[in-house]
N, C-alpha and C positions, 0 to 999 in steps of 0.2 A: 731408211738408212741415211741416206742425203739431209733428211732433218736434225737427225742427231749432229752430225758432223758439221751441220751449220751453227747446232746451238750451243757445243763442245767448243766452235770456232769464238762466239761471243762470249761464252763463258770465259774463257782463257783470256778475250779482250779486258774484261770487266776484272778481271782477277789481276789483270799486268795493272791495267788506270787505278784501281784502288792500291796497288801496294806503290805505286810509283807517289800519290800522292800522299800517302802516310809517310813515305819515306824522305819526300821533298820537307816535309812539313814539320818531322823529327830533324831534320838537318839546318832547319833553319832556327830552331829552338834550342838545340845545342850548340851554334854558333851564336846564337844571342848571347847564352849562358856564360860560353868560355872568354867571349867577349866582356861581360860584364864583371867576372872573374880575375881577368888579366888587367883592367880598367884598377880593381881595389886594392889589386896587390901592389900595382905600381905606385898609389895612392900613398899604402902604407908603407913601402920601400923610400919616397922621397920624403916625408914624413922623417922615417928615422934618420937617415941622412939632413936633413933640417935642422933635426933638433942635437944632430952630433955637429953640425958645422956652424960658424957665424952668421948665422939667417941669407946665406947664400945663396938657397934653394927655393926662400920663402916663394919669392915673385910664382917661382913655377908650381909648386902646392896650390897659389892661390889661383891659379889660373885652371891649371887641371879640378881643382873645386869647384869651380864657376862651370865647366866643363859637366862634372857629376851632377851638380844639382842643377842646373839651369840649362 
C-alpha cells in the first residue's frame, strides 16, 4: 500500500513538471507571436500615416525597418 502511494506521489510530480513545462513553453511562443504581430501592425500603421503626411514620419519607418530586418 505504501508503494502505490509513493508512486501515485511521483506520478503526480511528473504529471505537474510536464504540464508546467509545456505550459511555460506555450507562453513563451504566444508571446513571441503577439509580439511579432504588434511589431507589423505598427509597421503598417506608421506607414500609412507616412504616406498621408509630408515624409514626417519617414526617419521613424526607417528606423523601425532597420529594427525588423536587422
Amino acid at each position: 500500500m505504501m508503494c502505490c502511494r509513493i508512486f501515485f506521489c511521483f506520478f503526480l510530480l511528473f504529471i505537474g513538471t510536464v504540464y508546467v513545462l509545456i505550459y511555460q513553453r506555450l507562453r513563451n511562443i504566444l508571446r513571441r507571436m503577439i509580439l511579432k504581430l504588434l511589431l507589423s501592425n505598427t509597421y503598417v500603421l506608421i506607414s500609412i500615416i507616412s504616406e498621408l503626411t509630408d515624409d514626417h514620419f519617414d526617419w521613424f519607418v526607417f528606423k523601425l525597418d532597420n529594427i525588423l530586418i536587422g
